[in-house]
N, C-alpha and C positions, 0 to 999 in steps of 0.2 A: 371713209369712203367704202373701204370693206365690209363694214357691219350691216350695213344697209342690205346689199346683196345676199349676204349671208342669212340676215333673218327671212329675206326674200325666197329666200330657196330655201329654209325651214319650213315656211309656209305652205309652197309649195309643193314640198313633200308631203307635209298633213294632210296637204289635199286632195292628192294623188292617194294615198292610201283609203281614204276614208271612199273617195269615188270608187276603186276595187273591190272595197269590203261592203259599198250599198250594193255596187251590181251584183253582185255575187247575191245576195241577200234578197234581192230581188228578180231575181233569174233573170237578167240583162245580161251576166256572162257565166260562165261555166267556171269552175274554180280550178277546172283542168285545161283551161283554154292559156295559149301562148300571151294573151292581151294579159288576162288577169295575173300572171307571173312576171310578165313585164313590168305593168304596173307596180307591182309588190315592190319589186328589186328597183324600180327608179323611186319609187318615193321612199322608200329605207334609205337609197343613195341617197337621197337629198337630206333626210335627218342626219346622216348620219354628218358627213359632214358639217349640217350645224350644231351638231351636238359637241362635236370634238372641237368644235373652234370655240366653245361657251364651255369646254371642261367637263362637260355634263357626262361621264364615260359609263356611266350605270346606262343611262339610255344610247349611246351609242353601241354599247354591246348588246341590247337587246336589237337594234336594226340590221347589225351586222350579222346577228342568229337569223335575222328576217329575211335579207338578203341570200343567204347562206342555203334557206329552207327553199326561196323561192326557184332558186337555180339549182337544186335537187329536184324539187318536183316538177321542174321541163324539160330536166335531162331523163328522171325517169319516166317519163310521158312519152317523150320524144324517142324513148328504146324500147319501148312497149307500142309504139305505131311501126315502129320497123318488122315486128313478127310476124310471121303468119300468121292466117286465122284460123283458131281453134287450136293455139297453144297455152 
């Protein structure tokens, strides 16, 4: 009953990624924009847990750096909108 869901939401990570990485690609979104970091970090979420329930941990550690990057670059974003301008 589990595994169903599970590949479901692998899926659905793939897809989620690969949507971020065409808009991005197609200037639909900014790669500094809050969607396209979202994006990142919920479809890594999604691999990542099916990776780890398939054992698969070479690719789960690559989502979890993915993850990892995308919530750096919106906390750095997000601290770099707080400065003044012209610092």
């Amino acid at each position: 009953m589990i595994k169903p869901l599970i590949d479901l939401l692998g899926w659905a990570g793939a897809a989620v990624l690969l949507l971020a990485y065409g808009c991005v690609s197609f200037q639909k979104l900014r790669a500094d924009s809050l969607t396209y970091q979202v994006l990142n970090a919920l479809g890594s979420l999604c691999l990542v847990i099916n990776t780890v329930f398939y054992h698969a941990y070479p690719s789960a550690f690559v989502n979890v750096v993915w993850i990892t990057i995308a919530i750096a670059a919106r906390a750095r974003l997000k601290r770099g909108q707080r400065q003044p301008a012209g610092t």
